[in-house]
N, C-alpha and C positions, 0 to 999 in steps of 0.2 A: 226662217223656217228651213228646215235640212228634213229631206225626201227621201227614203225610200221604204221599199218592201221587200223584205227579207222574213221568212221564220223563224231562221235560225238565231234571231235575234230577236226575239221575243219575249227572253227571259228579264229577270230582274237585272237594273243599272246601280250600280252604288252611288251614292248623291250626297255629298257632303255639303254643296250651299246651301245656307239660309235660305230657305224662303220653297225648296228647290218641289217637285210633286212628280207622280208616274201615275199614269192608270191605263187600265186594258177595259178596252170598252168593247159589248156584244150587243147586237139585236139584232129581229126579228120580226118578219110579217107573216102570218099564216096565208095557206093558199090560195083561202077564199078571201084576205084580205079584213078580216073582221075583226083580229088581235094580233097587239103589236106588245113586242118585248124588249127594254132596255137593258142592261146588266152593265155595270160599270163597280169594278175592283179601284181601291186607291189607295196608294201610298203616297202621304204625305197630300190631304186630301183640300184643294184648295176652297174649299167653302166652309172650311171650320173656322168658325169663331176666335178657336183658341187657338190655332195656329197659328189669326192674324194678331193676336193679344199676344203669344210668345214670341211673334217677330219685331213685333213694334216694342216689346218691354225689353229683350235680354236676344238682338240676333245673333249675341257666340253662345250661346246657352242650348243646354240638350233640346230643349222643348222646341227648339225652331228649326229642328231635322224634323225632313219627311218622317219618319222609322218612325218618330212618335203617335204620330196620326194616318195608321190605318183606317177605313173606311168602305161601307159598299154599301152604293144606289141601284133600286130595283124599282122599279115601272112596269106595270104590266096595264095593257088600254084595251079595252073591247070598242072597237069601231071611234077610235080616239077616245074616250070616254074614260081617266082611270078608276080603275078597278080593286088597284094595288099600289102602295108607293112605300119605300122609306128608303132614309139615307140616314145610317147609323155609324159612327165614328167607334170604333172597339180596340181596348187596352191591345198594346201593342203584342204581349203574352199571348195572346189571343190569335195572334196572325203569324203565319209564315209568308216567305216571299224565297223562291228558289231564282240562284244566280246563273245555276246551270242550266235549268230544263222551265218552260214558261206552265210554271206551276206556283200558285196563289191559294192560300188558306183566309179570309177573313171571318173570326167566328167560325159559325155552322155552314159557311158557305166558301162555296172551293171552286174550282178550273183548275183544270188537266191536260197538258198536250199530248195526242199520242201519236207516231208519225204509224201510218196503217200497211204503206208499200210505198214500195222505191220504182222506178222503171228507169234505169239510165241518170240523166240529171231531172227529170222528173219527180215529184212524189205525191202522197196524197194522205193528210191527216185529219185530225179532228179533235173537236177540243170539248173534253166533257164536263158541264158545268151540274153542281148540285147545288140546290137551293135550300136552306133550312131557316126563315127568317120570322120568327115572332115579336107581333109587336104591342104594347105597354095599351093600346086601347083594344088588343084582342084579331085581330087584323093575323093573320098568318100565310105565309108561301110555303110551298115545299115542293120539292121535286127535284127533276134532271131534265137539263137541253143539250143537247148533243149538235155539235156545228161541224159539218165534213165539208174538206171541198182539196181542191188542187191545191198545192203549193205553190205562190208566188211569184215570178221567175224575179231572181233577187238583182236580174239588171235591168228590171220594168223603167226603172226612174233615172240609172245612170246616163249622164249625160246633160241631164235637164237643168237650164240654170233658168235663165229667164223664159216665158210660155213664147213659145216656136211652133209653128204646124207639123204637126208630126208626117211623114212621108207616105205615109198610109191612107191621107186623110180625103184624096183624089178618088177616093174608092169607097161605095156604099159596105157595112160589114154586112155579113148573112151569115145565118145559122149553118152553110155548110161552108160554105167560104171565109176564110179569115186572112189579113194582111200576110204578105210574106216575110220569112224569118228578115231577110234585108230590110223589111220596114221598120222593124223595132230592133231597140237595141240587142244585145248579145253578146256573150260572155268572150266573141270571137271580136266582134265589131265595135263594140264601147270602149271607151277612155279607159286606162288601166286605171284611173284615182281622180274621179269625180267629187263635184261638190256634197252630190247624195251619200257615194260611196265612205269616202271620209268620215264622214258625219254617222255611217251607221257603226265605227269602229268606235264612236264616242262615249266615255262612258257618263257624261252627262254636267262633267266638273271640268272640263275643257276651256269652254267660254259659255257665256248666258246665250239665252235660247229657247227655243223648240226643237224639237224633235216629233216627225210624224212618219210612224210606221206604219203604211195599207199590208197587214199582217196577212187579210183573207176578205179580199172585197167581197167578193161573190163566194157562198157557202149553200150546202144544205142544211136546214134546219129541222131538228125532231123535238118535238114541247112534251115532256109529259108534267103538268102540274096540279098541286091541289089547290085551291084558295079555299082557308077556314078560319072559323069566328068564332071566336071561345070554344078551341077544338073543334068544331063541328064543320064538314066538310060542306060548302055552299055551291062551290063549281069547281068539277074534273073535267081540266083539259088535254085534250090529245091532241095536238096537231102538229104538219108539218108547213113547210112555208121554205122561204129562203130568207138567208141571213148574212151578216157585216161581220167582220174584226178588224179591227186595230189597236194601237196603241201609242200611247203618247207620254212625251219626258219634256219636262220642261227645267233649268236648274236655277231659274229664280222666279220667284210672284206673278202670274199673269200680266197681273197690268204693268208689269217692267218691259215686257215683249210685243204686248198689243194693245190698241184702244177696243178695236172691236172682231168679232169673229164668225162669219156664218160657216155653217158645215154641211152638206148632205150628202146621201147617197141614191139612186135611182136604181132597182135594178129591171132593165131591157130585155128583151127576150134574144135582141143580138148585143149586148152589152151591157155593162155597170159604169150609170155614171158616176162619179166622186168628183165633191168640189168643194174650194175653199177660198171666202172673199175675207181679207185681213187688211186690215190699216194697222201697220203695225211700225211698233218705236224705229227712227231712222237711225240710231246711236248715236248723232252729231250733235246733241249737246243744246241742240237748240230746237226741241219740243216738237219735230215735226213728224207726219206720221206717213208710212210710205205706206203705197197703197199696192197688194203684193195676191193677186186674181188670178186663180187655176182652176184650170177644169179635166177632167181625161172620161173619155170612153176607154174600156178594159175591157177584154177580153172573155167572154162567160167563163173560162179556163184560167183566168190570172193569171196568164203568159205575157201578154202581147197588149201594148198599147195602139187602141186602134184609131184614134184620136185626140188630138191637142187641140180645146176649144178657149176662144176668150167670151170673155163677161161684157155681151153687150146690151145688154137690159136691165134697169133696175131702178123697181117701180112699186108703186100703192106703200108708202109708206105708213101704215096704221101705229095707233097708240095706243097701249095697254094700262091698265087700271093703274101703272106705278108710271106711268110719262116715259116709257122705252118705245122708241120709233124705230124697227125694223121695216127692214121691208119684206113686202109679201110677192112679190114677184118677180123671177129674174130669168134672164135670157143667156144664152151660150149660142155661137155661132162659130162653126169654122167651114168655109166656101161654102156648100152646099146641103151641109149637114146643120141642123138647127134643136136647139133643143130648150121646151119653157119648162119652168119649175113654178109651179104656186104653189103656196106654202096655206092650205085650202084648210086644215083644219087644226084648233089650237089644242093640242095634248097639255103644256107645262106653262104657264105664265106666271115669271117673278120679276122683282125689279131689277134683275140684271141677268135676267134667262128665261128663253122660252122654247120648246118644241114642238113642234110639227110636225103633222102626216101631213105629206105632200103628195101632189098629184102634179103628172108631168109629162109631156108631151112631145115623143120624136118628130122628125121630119126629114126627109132627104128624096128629091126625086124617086128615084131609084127603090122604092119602098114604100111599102102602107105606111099609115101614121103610126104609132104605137103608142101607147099611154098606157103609165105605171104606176103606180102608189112606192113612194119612200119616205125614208127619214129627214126630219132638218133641224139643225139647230142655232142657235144664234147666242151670243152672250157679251157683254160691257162688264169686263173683269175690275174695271176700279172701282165698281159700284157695289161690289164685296166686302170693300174694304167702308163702307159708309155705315159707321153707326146707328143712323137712321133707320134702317133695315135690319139689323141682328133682331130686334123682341119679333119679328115675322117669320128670319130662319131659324129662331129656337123654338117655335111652335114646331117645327117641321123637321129637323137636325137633331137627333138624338145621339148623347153623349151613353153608352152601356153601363159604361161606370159612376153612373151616378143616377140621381135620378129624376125619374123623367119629366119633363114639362106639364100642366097639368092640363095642356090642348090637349098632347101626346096620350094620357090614361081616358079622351073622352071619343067614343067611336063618332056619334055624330059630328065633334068638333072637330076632330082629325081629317078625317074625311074630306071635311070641308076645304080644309088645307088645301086638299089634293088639288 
């Protein structure tokens, strides 16, 4: 996994391996906590069918480039509950992907970067998504989410090789107080050529891999959306809330890099947490999987890392209707700073992927508790590749260019999907 957060890099990677994917991922919690929003752009999108059918039949052949298989996942949950989903696969004609500026066309639906002000090395942008998604049982989105926040500081991560306590961590954060610049790294104080740093100059055909860019941990979020039903408008949303970006490159097949993967985010009123528990391939040839646990408190500002926690709970292993055993609760601790994740309510359950609204719990002397509602995700990438399951994701996985499944033209049956 190669670490970091930068903006400036946000735009599209050229990806010439087989097998190889990118996507920019966004969500969303409203204020009150009641609707939550995914948005996931993809290139070269790793839960298509056909892209695991063009790798396995012809990997020198065009059809096993990402380019071929653009893609966008939308989720929309009232109080976990979806409300909204598809994940449509669309002719590549259909899609741009900018290599300059982190601008994305898939279909009717699009993201924008726009940088708003500069102060110094400072900045602050925002990225404007529009929505235009109709789907084959009548099901419709539309609208604009608008994500502003601070830019990044792009040397959040240098430095970081294996999880270390960060220097900072002796110290409760607060809302008017934050670590000092000496805590975190800095464009004055950091390695001239880290392992993050490197790795963000990569353009993704280097060596196999991941790539994970925290683009915009913490954002502000603005919803305006419609959801309609055979045209007819059934719920106008307007809300605001806080929001996530990132983005991710990987340049070969999931299950080549990982066995398994949890994600979330938390955000705190004195921080955002992000975390990621990986067992992931060792390279050595003899099938073993390293086991590869981060966590960070961030800065409400995306400056400053205000804490390096490790993973030390992880617990209630549940099973879901396909035999996937995640676990539903996990612990981070660093000295005095403590922090629970349960993963309390189930938004997405498939046999090789599930999400969650999570509910989460600070702790540190020095401070009330604090408890916040975020995102989690979890997924068993080689269970993609299991035939077994494809007549499940092509109820659900729409191809544009052709047509559609006959779940896909039934709202009830559809639905049910969800």
């Amino acid at each position: 996994m190669h670490l970091l957060s930068d903006i400036r890099r946000d735009a599209r990677h050229p990806k010439s391996r087989p097998g190889s994917y990118e996507w920019w991922y966004f969500d969303g919690i409203s204020e009150d906590g009641d609707y939550q929003v995914v948005i996931i752009f993809y290139e070269g999108c790793p839960f298509s069918t056909r892209y695991i059918r063009s790798l396995e039949k012809d990997p020198k052949g065009e059809d096993a480039q990402a380019a071929r298989h653009p893609a966008i996942s939308i989720s929309l949950y009232h109080k976990g509950e979806p409300i909204f989903y598809s994940l449509s696969e669309y002719p590549p004609e259909k899609c741009t992907f900018d290599e300059e500026t982190a601008s994305v066309t898939v279909g009717e639906n699009s993201f924008r970067f726009t940088e708003r002000e500069t102060h110094g090395s400072d900045g602050f942008g925002s990225y404007d998504l529009r929505i235009n998604e109709r789907l084959p049982s009548g099901d419709e989105l539309k609208g604009m989410l608008t994500f502003s926040g601070m830019d990044p500081n792009e040397r959040l991560f240098a430095g970081i090789g294996k999880v270390q306590a960060a220097p900072s961590a002796q110290t409760a954060p607060s809302a008017q107080t934050a670590p000092s610049a000496s805590s975190a790294p800095s464009a004055s104080s950091a390695p001239p050529a880290s392992s993050a740093t490197s790795a963000a100059t990569a353009s993704g055909d280097d060596e196999p891999g991941h790539l994970w860019n925290l683009v915009m941990p913490r954002a502000s979020m603005q919803c305006r959306i419609n959801l309609l039903r055979n045209g007819l408008i059934v719920r106008e949303l307007k809300f605001e809330g806080e929001g996530y970006h990132d983005h991710n490159l990987g340049s070969e097949p999931m299950r080549e890099s990982f066995r398994d993967w949890y994600w979330g985010r938390v955000h705190f009123p004195h921080g955002t947490l992000v975390y990621y528990i990986m067992n992931k391939n060792g390279r050595d040839g003899s099938k073993k999987w390293v086991q590869d646990y981060r966590a960070w408190l961030i800065s409400p500002d995306n400056r400053r890392l205000l804490y390096t926690l490790e993973l030390t709970g992880f617990k209630k292993r549940t099973t879901n209707g396909f035999l996937l055993r995640p676990a539903r609760r996990l612990r981070f601790k660093e000295k005095e700073l403590e922090i629970e994740v349960r993963h309390k309510m189930v938004a997405d359950s498939g046999p090789f992927y599930c999400r969650y609204i999570s509910g989460a719990k600070l702790s540190h002397p020095a401070l009330e508790p604090q408890v916040a509602a975020g995102i989690a995700e979890y997924i068993r990438p080689d269970r993609i590749h299991r035939r077994l399951y494809w007549p499940l994701v092509h109820m659900r996985l729409r191809y544009v260019d052709q047509k559609p499944h006959w779940v896909q033209k039934s709202p009830r049956l559809f639905r049910w999907t969800w």
